[in-house]
The first five atom37 places (N, CA, C, CB, O) and aatype in JSON, in Angstrom:
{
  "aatype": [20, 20, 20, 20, 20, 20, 20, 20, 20, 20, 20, 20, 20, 20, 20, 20, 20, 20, 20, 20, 20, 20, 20, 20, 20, 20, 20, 20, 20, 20, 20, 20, 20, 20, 20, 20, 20, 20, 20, 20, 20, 20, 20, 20, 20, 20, 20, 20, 20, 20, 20, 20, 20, 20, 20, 20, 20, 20, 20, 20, 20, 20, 20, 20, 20, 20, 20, 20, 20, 20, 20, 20, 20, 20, 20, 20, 20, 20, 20, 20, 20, 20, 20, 20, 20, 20, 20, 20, 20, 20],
  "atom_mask": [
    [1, 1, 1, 1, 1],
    [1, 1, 1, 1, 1],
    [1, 1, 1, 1, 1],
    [1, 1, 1, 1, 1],
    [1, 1, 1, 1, 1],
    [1, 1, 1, 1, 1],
    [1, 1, 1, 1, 1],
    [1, 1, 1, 1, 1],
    [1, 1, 1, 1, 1],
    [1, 1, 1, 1, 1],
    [1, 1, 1, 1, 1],
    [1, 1, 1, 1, 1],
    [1, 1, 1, 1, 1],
    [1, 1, 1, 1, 1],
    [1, 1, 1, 1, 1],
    [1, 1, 1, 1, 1],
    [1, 1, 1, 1, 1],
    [1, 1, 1, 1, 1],
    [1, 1, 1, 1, 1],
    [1, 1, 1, 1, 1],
    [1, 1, 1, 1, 1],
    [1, 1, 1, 1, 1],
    [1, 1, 1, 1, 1],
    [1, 1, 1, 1, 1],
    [1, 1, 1, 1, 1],
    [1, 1, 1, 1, 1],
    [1, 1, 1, 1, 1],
    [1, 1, 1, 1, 1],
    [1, 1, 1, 1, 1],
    [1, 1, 1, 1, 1],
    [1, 1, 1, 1, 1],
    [1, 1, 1, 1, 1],
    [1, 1, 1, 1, 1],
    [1, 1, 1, 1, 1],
    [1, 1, 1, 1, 1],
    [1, 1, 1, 1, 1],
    [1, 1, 1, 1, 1],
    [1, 1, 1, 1, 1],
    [1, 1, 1, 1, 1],
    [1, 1, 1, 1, 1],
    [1, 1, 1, 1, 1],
    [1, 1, 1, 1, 1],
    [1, 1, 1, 1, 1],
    [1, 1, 1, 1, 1],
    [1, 1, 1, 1, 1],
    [1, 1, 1, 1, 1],
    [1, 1, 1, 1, 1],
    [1, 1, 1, 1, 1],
    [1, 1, 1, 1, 1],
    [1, 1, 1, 1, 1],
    [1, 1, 1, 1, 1],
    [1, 1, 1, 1, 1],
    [1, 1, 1, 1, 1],
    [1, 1, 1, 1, 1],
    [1, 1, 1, 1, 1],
    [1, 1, 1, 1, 1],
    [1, 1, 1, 1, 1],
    [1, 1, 1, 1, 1],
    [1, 1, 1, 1, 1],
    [1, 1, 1, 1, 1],
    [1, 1, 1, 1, 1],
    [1, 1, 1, 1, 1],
    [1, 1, 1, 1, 1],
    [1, 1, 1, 1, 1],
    [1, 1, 1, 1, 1],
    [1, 1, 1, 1, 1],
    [1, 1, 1, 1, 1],
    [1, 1, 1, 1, 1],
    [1, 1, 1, 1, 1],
    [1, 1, 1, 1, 1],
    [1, 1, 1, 1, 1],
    [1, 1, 1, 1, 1],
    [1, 1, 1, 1, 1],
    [1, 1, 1, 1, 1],
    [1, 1, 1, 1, 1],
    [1, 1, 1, 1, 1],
    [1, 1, 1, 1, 1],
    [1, 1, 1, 1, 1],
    [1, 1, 1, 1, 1],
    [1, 1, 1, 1, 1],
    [1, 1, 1, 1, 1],
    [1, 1, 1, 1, 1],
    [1, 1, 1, 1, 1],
    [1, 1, 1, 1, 1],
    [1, 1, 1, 1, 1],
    [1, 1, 1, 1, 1],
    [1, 1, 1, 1, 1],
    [1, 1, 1, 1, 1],
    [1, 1, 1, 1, 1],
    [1, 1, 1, 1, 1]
  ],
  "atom_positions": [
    [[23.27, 2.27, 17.51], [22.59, 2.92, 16.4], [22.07, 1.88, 15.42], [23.54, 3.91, 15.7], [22.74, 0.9, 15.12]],
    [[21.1, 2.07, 15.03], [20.49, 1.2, 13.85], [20.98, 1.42, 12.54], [19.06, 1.38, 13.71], [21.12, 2.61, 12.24]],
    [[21.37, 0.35, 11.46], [21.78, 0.57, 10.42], [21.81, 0.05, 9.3], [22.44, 0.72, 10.57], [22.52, 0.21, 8.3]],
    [[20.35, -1.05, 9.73], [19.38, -1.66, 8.84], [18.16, -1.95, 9.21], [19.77, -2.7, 8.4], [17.76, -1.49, 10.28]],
    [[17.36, -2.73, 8.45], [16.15, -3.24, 8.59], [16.29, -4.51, 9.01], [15.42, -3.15, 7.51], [17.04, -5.43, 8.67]],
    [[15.52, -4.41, 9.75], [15.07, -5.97, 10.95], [14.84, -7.21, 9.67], [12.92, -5.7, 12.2], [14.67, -7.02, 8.47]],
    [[14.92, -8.47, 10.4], [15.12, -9.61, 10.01], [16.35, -10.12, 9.6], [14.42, -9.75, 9.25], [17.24, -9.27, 9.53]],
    [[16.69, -11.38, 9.29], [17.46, -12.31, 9.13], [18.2, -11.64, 7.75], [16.69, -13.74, 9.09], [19.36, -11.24, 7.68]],
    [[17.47, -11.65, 7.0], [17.27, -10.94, 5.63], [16.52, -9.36, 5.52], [16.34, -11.97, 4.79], [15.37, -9.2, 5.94]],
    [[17.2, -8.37, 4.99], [16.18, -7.56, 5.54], [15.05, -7.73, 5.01], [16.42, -6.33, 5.51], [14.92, -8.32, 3.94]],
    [[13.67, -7.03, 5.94], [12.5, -7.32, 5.86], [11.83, -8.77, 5.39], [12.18, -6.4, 5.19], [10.82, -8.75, 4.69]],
    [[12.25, -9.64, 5.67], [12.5, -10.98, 5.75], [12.39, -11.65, 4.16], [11.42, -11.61, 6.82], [11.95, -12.75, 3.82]],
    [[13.04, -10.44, 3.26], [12.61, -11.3, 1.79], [11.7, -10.97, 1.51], [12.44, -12.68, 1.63], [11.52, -11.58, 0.46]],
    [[10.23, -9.92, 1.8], [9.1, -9.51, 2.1], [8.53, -8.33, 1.88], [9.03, -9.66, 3.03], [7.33, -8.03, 1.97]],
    [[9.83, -7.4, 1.44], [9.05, -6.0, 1.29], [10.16, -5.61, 1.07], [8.16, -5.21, 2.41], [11.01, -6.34, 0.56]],
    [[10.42, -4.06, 1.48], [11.29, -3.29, 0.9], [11.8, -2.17, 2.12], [10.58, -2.66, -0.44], [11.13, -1.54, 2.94]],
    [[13.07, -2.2, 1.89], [13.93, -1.31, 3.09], [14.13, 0.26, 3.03], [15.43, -1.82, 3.12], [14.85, 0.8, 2.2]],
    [[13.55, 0.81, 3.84], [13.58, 2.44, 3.68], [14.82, 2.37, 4.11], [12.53, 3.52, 4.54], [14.94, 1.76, 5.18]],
    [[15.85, 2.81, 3.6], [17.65, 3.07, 3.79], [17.42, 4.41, 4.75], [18.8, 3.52, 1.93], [18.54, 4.67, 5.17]],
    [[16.8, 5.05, 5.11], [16.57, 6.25, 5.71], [16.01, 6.07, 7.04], [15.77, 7.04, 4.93], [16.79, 6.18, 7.99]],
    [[14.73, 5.81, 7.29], [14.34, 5.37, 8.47], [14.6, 3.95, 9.27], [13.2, 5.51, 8.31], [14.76, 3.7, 10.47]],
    [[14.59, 3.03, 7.93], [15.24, 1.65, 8.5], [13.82, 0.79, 8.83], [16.35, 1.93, 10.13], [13.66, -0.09, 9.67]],
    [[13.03, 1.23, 8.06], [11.19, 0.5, 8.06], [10.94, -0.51, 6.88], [9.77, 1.89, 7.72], [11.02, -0.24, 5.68]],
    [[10.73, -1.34, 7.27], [10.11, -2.48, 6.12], [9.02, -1.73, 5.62], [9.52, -4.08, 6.74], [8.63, -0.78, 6.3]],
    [[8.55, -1.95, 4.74], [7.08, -1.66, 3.98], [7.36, -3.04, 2.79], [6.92, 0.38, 3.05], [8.25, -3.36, 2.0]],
    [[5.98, -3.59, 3.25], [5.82, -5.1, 3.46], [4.71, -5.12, 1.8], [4.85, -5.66, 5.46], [3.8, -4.4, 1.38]],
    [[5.59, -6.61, 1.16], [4.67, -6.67, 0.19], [3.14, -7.12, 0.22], [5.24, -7.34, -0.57], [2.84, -7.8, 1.2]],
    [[2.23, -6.87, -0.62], [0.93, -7.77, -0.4], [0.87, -8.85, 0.03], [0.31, -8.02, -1.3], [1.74, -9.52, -0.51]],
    [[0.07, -9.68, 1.03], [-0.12, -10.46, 1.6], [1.04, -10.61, 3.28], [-0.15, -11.39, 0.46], [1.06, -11.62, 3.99]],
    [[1.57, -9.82, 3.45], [3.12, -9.67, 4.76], [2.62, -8.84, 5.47], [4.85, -9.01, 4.33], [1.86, -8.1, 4.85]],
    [[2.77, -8.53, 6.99], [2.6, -8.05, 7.76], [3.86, -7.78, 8.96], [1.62, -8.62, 7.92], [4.56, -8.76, 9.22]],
    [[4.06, -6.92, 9.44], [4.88, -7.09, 11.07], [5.89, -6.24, 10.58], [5.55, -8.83, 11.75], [6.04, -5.88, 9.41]],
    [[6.65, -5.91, 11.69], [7.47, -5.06, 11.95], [8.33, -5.36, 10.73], [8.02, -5.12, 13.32], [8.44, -4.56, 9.81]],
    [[9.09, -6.82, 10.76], [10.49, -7.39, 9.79], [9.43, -8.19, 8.5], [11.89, -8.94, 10.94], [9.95, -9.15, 7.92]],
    [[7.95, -7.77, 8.07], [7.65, -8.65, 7.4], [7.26, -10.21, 7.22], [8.21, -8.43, 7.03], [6.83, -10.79, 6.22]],
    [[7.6, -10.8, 8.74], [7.75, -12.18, 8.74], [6.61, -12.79, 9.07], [8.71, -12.59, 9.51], [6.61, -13.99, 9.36]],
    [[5.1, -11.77, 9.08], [3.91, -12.49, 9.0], [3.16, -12.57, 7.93], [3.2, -12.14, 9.79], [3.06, -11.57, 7.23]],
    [[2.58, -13.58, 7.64], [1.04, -13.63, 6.84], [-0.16, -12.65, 6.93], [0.37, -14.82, 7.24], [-0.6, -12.22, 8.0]],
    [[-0.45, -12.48, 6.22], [-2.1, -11.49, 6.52], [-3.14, -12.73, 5.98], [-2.38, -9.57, 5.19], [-2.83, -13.58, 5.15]],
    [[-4.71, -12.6, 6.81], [-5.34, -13.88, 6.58], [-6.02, -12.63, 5.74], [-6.13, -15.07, 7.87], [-5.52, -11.51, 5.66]],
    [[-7.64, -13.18, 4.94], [-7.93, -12.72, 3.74], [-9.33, -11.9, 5.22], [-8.31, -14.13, 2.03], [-9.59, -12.13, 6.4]],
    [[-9.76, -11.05, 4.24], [-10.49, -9.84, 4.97], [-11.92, -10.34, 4.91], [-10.3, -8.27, 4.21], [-12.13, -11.06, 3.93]],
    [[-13.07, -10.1, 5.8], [-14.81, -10.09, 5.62], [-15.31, -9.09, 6.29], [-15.64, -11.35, 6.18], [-15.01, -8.49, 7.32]],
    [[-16.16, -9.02, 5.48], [-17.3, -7.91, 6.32], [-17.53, -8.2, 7.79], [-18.93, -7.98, 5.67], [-18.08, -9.27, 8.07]],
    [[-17.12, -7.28, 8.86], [-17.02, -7.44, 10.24], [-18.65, -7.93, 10.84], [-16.41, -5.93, 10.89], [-19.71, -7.4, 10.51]],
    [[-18.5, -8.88, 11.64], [-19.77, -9.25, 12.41], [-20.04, -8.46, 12.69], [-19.92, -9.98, 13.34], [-20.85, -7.77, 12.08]],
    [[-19.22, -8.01, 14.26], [-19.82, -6.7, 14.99], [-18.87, -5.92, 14.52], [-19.97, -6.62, 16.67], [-17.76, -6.37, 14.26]],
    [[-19.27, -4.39, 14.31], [-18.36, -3.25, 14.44], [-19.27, -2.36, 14.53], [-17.35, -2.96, 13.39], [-20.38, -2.69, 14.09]],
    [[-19.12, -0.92, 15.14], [-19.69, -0.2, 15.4], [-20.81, 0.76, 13.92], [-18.64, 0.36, 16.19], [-20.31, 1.27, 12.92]],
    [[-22.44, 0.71, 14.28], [-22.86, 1.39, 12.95], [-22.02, 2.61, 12.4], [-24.27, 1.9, 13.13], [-21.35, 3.24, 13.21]],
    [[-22.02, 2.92, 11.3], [-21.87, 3.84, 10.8], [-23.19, 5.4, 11.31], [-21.8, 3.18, 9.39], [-22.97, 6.45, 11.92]],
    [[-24.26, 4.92, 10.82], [-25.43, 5.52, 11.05], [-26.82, 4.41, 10.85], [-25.44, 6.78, 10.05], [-26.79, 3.22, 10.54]],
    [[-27.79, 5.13, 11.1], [-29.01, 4.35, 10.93], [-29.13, 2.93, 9.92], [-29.95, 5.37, 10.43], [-28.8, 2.94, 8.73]],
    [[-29.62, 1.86, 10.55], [-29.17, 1.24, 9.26], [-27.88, 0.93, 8.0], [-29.83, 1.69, 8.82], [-27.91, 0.53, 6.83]],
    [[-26.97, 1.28, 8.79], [-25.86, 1.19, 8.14], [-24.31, 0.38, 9.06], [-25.72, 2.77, 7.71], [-23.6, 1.02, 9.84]],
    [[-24.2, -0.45, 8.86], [-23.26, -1.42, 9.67], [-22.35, -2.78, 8.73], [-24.38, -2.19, 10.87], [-22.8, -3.23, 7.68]],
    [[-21.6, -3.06, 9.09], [-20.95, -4.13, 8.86], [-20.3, -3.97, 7.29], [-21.92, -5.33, 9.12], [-20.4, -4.78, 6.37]],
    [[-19.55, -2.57, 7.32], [-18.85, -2.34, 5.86], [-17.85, -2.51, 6.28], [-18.9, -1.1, 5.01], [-17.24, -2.71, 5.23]],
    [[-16.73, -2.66, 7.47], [-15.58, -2.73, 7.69], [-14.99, -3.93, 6.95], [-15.43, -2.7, 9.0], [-15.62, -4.99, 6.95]],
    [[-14.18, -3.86, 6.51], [-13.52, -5.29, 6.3], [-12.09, -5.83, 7.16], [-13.14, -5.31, 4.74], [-10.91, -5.48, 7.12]],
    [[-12.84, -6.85, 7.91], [-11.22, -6.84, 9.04], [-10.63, -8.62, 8.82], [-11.78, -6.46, 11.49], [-11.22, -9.64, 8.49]],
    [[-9.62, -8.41, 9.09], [-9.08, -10.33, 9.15], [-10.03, -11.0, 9.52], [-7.87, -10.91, 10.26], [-10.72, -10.47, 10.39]],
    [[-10.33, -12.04, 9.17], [-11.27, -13.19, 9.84], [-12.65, -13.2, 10.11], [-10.89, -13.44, 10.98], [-13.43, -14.0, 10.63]],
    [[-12.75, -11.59, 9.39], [-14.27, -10.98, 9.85], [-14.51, -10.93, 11.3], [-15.5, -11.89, 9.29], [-15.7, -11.13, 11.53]],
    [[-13.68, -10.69, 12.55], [-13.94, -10.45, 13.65], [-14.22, -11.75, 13.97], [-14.82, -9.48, 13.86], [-13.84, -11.88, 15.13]],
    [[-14.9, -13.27, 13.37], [-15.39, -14.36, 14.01], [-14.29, -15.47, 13.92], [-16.73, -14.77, 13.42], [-14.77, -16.59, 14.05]],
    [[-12.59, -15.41, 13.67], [-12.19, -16.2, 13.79], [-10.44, -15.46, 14.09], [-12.72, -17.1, 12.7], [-10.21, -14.27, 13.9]],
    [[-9.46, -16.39, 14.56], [-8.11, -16.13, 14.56], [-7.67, -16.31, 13.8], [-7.47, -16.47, 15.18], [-7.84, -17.36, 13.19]],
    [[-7.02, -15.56, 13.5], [-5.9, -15.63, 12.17], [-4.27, -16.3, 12.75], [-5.59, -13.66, 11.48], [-3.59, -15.85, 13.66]],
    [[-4.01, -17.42, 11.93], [-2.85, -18.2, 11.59], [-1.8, -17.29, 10.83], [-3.28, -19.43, 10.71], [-1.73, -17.34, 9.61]],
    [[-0.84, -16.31, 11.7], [0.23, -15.78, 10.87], [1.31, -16.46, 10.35], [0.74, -14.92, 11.43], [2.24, -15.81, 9.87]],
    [[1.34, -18.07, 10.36], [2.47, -18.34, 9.98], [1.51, -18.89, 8.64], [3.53, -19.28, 11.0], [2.12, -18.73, 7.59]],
    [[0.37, -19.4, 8.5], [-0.38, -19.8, 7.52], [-0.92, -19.11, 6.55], [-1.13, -20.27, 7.91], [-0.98, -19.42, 5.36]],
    [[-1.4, -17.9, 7.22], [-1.8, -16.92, 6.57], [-3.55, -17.74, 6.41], [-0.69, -16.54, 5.09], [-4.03, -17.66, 5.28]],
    [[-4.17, -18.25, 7.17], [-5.52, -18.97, 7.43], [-6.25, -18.62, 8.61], [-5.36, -20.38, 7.51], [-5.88, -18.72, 9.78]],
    [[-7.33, -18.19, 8.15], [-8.39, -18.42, 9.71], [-9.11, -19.36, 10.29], [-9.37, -17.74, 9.8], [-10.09, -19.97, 9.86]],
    [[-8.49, -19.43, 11.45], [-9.2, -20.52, 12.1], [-10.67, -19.9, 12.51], [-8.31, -21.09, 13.45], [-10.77, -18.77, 13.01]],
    [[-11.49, -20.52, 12.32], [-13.05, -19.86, 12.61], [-13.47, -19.95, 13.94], [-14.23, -20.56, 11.82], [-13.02, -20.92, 14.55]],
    [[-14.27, -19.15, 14.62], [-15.28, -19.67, 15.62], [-16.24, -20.77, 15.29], [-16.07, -18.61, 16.0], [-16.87, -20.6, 14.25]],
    [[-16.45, -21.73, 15.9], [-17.74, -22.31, 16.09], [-19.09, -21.46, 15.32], [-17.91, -22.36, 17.72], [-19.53, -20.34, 15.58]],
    [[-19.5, -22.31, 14.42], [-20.75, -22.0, 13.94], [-20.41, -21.11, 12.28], [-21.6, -20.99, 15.27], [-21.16, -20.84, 11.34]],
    [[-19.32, -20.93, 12.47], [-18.71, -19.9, 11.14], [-17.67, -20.52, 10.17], [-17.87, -18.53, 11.75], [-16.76, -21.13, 10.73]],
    [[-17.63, -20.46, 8.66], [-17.16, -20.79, 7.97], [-16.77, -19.91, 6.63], [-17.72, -21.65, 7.98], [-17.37, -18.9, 6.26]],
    [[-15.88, -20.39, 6.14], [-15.15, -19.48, 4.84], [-14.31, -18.81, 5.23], [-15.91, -18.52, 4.05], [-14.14, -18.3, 6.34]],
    [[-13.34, -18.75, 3.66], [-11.95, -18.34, 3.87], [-11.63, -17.31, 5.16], [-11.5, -17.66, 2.54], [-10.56, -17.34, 5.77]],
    [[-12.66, -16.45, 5.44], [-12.36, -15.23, 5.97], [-13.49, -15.34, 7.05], [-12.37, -13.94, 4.9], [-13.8, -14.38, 7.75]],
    [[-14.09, -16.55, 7.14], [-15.13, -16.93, 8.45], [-16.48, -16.12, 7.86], [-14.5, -16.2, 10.31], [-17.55, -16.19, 8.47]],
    [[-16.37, -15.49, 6.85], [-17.37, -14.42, 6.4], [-19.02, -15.07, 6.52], [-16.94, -13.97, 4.69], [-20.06, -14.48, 6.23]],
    [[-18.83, -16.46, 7.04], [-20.53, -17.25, 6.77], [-20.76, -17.61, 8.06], [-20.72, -18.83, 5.67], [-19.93, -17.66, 8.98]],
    [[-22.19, -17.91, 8.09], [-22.69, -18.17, 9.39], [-23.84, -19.93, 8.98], [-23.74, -16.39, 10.01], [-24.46, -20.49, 9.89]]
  ]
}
């Protein structure tokens, strides 16, 4: 039976323990099940699907879709050809 929240610490020092379900809910900038990731900073998505006519690229996702995100850094590594915090430039 479960009878805490995951991590070393619960929710790794990172968020906050539902005593009931036993779920992290992770402070700003934390991610993952126990909290123990980084979130990289968000851009307007390269590709993502239009909305409608003329209307595209409002999503805001990690890395802007053009780079990997570093969870222990909380940094995106960019694709080739792309730059800024969030790869958001071309």
């Amino acid at each position: 039976a479960i009878s805490t929240c995951p991590g070393v610490i619960q929710c790794s020092g990172h968020g906050v323990c539902d005593t009931t379900s036993f779920r992290c809910y992770c402070s700003n900038g934390w991610t993952g099940g126990d909290c123990s990731e980084k979130t990289c900073p968000l851009g307007r998505s390269w590709y993502s699907y239009p909305e409608s006519d003329n209307v595209a690229h409002f999503d805001y996702i990690e890395c802007a879709n053009m780079g990997l995100c570093d969870k222990t850094s909380g940094k995106c590594k960019c694709r080739p050809g792309f730059y800024g915090e969030a790869c958001e430039y071309m």
